[in-house]
Structure formats: C-alpha cells, structure tokens
N, C-alpha and C positions, 0 to 999 in steps of 0.2 A: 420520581422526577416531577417539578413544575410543569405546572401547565405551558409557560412559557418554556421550558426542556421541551417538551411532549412537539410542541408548534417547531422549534427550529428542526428537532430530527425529520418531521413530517416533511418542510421545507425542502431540508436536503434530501431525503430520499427523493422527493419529487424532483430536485435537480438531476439526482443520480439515471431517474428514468429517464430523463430528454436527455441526458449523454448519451446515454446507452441505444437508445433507437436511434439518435441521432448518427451515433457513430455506425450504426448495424446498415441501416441504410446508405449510408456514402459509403460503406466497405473499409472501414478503416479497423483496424486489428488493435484492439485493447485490452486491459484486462486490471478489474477495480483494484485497487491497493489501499492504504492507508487505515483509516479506521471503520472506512465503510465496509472495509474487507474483512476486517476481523470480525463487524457486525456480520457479516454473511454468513462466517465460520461460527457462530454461537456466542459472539464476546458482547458485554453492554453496551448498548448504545453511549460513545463520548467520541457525537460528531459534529464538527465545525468548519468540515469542507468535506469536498469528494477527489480522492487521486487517483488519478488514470495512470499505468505505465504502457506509453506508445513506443516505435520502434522511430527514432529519430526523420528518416523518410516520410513517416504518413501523419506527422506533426503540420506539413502544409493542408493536408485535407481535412485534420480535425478541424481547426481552423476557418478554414472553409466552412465546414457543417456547423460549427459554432455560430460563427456569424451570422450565417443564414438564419438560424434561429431566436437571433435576434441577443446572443450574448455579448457581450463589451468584454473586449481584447486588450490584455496589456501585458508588456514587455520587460518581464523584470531581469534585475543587474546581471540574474545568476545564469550560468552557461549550461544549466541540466534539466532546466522546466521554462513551460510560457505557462501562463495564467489566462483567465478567459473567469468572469462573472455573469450569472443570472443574477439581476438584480442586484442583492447585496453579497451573497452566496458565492464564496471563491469554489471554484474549479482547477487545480490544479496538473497539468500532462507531463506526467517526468518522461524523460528520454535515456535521460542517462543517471548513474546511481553510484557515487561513489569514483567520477571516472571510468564507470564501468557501463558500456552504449547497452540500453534495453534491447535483446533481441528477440529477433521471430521463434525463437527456442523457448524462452521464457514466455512469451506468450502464449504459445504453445501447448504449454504445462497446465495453465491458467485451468481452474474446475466451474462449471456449469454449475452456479447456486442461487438460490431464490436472495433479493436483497429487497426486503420491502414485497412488492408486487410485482416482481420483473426478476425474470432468469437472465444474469448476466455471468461472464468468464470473472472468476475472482481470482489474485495471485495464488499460488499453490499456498501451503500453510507454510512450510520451508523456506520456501522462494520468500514467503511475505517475514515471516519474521530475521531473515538475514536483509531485508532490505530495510527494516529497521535499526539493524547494529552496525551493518557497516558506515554508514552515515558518523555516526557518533564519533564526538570530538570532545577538547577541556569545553568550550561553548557551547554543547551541544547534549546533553548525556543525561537526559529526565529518567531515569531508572525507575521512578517514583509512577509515570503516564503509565508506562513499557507494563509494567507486573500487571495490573488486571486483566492485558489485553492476554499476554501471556499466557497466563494460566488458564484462560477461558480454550486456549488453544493447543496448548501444551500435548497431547494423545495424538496431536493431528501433526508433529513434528517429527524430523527426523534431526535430531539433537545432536547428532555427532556429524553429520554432513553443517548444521548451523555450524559449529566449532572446527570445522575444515576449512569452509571459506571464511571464517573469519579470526583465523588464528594469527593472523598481525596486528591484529585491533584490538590493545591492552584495556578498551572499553566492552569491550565485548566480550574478552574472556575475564573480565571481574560481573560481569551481568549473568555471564552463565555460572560461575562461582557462587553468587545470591540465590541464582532458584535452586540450586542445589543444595546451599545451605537451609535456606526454607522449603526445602522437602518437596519445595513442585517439581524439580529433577530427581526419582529414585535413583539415580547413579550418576557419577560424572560423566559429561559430556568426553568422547574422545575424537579428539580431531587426527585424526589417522585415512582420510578420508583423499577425494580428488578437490584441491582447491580453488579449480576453476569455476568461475559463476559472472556469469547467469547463464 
C-alpha cells in the first residue's frame, strides 16, 4: 500500500473510532458494516468510508451525537441511509437494506472485534456478507470488489443460510456459483434454510 493508502485507512479508522465512542456514549445501538467490517474480520484493508447499520428509531440520536462532534450532516435522495462527514471522510448509517428495516436482532448478533484500536460490534460474518448480495442489481453487481473481501471471510460463513435469504436474487446466486467454481466454496451453497433476515 502507498503511503498515501497507509494515511487514508489511518484516517478512516480514526473516524471509525469517534463514531464508535461517539455512538457508545449517547447509547445508541450499532454495529460496523461495510468494509471496515470485513477489515475487522481479517479482510485487507480497501477502505473509503465507514458503514454503520442503526435501527431506523436511533438515526435521530446518531445525528445528534454526530453533530455534536462537529460532523456535517447531509440528506441524500436515497430512503435507506443519511450521510454525515468528518471532514472529507463519508460516514454512512444504513437503516434499512434492501427494503428490509435493520433490526434490534441483527444488531444483536453483531461480534465484539478489535478495528484498529478500539473494540467495536461488527455485523455478524453471515449477516455482513448477505448484506452485500442482497443489495445487488443490473447497476449495481461489482463481483470483481466482493471476492477478496470474500474469501478473506469465507470459514467465518454460514454459506447455505447466505443462499436461503438470498435465493431471489439471480445476483447472488450466480455470485455463490463463482466462489464455488473457484474453489473458495468446497461445496455448494444449499438454500434449504429459513429466509427470513435480518
């Protein structure tokens, strides 16, 4: 990694930790996602924001605790996240995933893992990587990002629960198709499962 690499992840982690006390102190219930989360779980650093998933209700007091800290708050088009920046540094707090409202269950679930210098809830490994495929769309479907993170994760999965809840999503059952074919699944995925989520 560039030294310029080396300075942004520092960056972000350093935003990740004034989220994270930030939220622990106002009491607001969250749990890392995105790719700071796979960093958690053993995956390489390729980070270029930090994603929270909060429970739609305590989006008013992240907010709150954001501001106070002096982040800049904006409103974007989409109905499933607010945005909120340090400095230059997105922050993004999904709420809902797919149509589907983040809840107190999934956060819940969330594991106690060092990220950087700070023990934070990170999504479950399951949890996180279905929260990457269901999303997926013809717009949307970088399969190309997905695999490293993947793999770095793949032991920490329960691979046939991914392919339960996501067994309507012809993106996601061609995605577990690939790591099958490339050997990071020893078997196929079986969606025989409950496919209720979150």
């Amino acid at each position: 990694m560039s030294s310029h690499g080396h300075e942004v992840t520092d960056a972000i982690l350093d935003t990740l930790k004034r989220v994270s006390s930030g939220f622990k102190d106002a009491g607001v219930g969250f749990a890392l996602a995105g790719g700071c989360a796979a960093y958690a779980r053993g995956a390489a650093p390729s980070l270029h924001d930090v994603d929270f998933v909060l429970t739609e209700r305590d989006i008013p007091a992240a907010l709150d605790a954001l501001s106070a800290m002096g982040f800049r708050l904006a409103d974007p088009p989409e109905d499933w996240l607010v945005k909120a920046y340090d400095d230059d540094r997105l922050v993004d707090l999904i709420f809902r995933i797919s149509d589907r409202p983040v809840t107190p269950e999934l956060i819940g679930r969330a594991e106690q893992l060092k990220a950087s210098a700070v023990i934070v809830p990170v999504l479950e490994a399951t949890d996180l990587v279905i929260s990457w495929l269901l999303p997926m769309s013809e717009h949307a479907c970088d399969y190309g990002g997905l695999l490293p993170q993947v793999r770095a994760l793949r032991e920490q999965v329960d691979w046939d629960r991914v392919a339960a809840v996501t067994a309507g999503s012809p993106y996601a059952f061609t995605f577990l198709t690939l790591l099958e074919r490339l050997g990071v699944l020893n078997r196929p995925a079986v969606a025989d499962g409950d496919p209720a989520w979150p």
